[in-house]
C-alpha positions, 0 to 999 in steps of 0.5 A: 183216593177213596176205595169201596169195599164189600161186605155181607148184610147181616140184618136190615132195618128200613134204610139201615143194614148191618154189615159183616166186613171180615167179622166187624159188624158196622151200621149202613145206610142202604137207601141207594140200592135194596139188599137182602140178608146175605147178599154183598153190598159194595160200601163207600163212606157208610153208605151201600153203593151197590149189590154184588155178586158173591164171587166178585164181593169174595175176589175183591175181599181176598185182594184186599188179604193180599195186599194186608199181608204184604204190607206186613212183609215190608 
């Protein structure tokens, strides 16, 4: 299974944007959609597959929390 996640546009550089996940900045091709700096991207395997709305970029990234912190119960 292969999931998306968000991130939000730091820089954009022609097809390229720097992506904030979490404070990891990581080098994205942005050539399906067209982002602005600041705005949240969905990503797949490198690439933005879609722009989204900040609350709906910001529930996916705190479910993702919630899942990091119950891996470290088990």
């Amino acid at each position: 299974m292969c999931i998306a996640i968000p991130g939000r546009v730091t820089e954009v550089n022609g097809d390229m944007a720097n992506v904030d996940f979490n404070g990891n900045q990581v080098k994205v091709n942005i050539g399906l959609v067209e982002p602005a700096v600041g705005q949240y991207v969905l990503v797949h395997a490198g690439c933005a597959i879609e722009v989204m709305e900040k609350d709906k970029a910001q529930e996916i990234i705190d479910l993702f929390a919630d899942i990091e912190e119950l891996e470290g119960l088990q």
